[in-house]
C-alpha positions as CSV (number, residue, x, y, z in Angstrom):
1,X,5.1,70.6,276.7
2,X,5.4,67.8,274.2
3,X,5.4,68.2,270.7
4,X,2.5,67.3,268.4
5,X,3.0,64.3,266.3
6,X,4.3,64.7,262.5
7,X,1.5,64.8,260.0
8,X,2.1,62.6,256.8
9,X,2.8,65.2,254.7
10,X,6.0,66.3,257.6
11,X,7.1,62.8,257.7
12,X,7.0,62.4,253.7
13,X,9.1,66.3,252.9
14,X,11.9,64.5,255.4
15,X,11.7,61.1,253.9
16,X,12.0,62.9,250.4
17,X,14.9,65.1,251.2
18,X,16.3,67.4,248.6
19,X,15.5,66.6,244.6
20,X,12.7,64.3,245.5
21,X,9.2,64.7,244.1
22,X,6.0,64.3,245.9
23,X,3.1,62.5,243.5
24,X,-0.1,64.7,243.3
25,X,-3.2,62.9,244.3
26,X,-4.3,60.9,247.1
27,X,-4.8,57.1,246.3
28,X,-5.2,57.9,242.5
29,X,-4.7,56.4,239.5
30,X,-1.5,56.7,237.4
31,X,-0.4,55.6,233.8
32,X,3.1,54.3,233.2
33,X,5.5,54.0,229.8
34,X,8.5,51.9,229.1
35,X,11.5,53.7,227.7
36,X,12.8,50.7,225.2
37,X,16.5,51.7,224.4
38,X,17.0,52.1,228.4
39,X,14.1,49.7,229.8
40,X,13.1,52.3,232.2
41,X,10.1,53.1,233.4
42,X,8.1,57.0,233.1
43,X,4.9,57.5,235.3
44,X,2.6,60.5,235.4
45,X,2.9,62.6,238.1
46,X,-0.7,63.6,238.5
47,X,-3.5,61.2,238.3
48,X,-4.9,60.4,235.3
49,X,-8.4,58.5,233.8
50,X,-8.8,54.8,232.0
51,X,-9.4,57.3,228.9
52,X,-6.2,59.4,229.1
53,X,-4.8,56.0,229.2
54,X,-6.7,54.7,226.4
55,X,-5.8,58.0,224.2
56,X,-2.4,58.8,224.8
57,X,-0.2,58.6,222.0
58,X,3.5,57.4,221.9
59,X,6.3,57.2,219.4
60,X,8.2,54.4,218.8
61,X,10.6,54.8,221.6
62,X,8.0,53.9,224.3
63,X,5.8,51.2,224.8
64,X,2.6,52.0,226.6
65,X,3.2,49.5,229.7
66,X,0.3,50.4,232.7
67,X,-2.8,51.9,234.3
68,X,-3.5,51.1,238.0
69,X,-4.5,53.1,241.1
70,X,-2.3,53.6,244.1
71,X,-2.7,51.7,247.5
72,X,-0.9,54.4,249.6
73,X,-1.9,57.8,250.9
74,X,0.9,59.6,249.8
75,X,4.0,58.5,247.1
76,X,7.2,60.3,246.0
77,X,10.9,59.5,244.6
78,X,13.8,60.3,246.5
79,X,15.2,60.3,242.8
80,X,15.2,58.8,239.7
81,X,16.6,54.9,239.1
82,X,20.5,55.1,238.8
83,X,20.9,58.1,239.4
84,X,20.8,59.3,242.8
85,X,23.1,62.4,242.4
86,X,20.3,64.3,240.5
87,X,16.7,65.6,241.3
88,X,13.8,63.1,239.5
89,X,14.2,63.5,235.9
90,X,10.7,64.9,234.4
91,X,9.4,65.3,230.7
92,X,6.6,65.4,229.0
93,X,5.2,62.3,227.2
94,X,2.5,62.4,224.9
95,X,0.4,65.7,226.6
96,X,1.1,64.4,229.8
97,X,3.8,65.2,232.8
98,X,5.7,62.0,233.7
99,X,8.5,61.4,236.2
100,X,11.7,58.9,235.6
101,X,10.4,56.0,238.8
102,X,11.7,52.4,238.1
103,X,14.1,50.3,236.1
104,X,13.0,46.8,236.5
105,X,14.7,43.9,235.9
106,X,15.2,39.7,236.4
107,X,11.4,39.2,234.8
108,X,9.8,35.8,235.8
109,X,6.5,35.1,234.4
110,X,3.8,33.5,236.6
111,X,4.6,29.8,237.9
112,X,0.8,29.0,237.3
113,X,-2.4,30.5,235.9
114,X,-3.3,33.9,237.5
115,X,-0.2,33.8,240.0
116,X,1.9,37.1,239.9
117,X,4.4,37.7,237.7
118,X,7.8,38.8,239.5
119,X,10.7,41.4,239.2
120,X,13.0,42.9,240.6
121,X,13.2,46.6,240.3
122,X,15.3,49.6,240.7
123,X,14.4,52.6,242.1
124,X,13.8,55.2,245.5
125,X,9.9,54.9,246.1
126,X,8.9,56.5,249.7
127,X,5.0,55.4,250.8
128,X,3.3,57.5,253.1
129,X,0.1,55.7,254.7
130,X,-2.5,57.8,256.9
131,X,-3.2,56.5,260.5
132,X,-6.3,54.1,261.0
133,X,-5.5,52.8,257.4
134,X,-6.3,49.0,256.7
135,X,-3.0,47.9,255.0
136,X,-2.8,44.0,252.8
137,X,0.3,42.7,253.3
138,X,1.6,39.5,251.8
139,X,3.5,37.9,254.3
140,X,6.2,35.1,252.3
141,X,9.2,33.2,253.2
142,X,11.0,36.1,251.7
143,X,9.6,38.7,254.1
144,X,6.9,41.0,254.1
145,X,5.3,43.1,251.2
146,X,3.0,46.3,251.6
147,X,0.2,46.6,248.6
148,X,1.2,49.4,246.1
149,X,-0.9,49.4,243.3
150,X,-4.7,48.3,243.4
151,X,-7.2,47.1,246.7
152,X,-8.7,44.4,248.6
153,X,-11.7,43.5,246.7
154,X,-10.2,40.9,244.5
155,X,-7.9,39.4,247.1
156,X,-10.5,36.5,248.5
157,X,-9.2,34.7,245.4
158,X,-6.2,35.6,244.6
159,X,-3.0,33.0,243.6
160,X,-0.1,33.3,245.7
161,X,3.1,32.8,245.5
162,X,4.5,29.7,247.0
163,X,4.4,29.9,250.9
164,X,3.0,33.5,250.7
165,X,-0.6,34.4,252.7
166,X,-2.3,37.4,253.1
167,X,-3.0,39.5,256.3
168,X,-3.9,42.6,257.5
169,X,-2.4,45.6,259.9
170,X,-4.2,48.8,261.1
171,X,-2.0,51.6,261.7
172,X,-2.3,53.4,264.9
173,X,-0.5,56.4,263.5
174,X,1.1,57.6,259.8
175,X,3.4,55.3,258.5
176,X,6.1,56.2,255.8
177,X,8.2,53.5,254.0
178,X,11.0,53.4,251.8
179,X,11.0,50.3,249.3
180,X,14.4,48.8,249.2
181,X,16.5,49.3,246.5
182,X,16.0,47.1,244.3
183,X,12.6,46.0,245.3
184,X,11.2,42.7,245.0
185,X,7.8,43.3,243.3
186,X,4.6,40.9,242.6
187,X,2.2,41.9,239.6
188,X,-1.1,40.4,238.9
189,X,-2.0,41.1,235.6
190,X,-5.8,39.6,235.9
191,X,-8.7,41.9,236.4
192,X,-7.8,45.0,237.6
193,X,-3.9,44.9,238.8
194,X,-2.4,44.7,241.9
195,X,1.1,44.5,243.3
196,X,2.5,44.1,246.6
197,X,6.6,45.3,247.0
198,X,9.2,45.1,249.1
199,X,10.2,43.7,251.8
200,X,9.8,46.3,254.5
201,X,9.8,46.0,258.4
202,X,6.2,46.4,259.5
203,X,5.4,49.6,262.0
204,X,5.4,48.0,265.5
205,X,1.3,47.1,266.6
């Protein structure tokens, strides 16, 4: 008798392992702080509103940095940025439950108007996508990048990098991803923002 096939959730605990943290919320939307003296990077790990956003309060040791919603299914971090001997680093930030998630670096503004800004960034980010999902993926000389933050209805227009197009997969069954480390990241700051990551090796079609 064969076995039945891993659910998401199965394939996400294993790509996790021990000390990892699994994000709450399915395709939500999550606020994000900068740490100045370290230039690292504190996300909520629950989803939040536009107003929490909007209200929260900071001292002078964080900059609030961003509010998007999640492409994927599923999210977690094998651990924090740096520091892969310990579990993700938590604390609460302003009346709100953030988690230790990137450490970005090698900024580039956008080459022209409404193009994405680029980075580099350091951290262990596993995506867990649900079978039959429609997946964006920027396809560039570089290699492919899966959407992370934000969706498809602003991507008619959008300004791409040089030599970069957009396409689409459907997957047949749940995929689960781990972002290099670092990850090459694309931000569009216009409208509501978006970001596509990577590379990764696409699930076979």
């Amino acid at each position: 008798m064969s076995k039945s096939p891993k659910s998401l959730e199965e394939l996400m605990q294993e790509a996790l392992g021990e000390g990892g943290v699994l994000v709450s919320g399915l395709r939500g939307k999550h606020m994000e702080v900068l740490e100045s003296a370290h230039r690292t990077v504190w996300m909520t790990r629950s989803p939040v509103e536009q107003s929490d956003f909007e209200a929260l309060e900071v001292d002078a040791s964080y900059a609030k940095s961003g509010f998007g919603q999640a492409s994927m299914d599923r999210a977690g971090f094998r651990h924090s940025p740096d520091h892969p001997e310990e579990p993700v680093r938590e604390r609460e930030i302003g009346g709100h439950r953030f988690i230790n998630v990137a450490s970005p670096f090698e900024m580039k503004p956008p080459s022209q108007a409404a193009g994405p800004m680029t980075a580099f960034v350091n951290k262990a980010h596993v995506l867990g996508f649900a079978a039959g999902r429609r997946l964006a993926i920027l396809t560039t000389p570089e290699g492919d990048f899966v959407e992370v933050v934000g969706d498809t209805s602003d991507d008619a227009g959008r300004i791409l990098p040089d030599g970069g197009e957009l396409n689409e997969i459907v997957l047949k069954e749940p995929w689960v991803v781990s972002l290099p480390t670092p990850t090459r990241a694309f931000f569009w700051w216009h409208g509501s923002i978006r970001s596509f990551q990577g590379p990764v090796t696409l699930p076979a079609s």
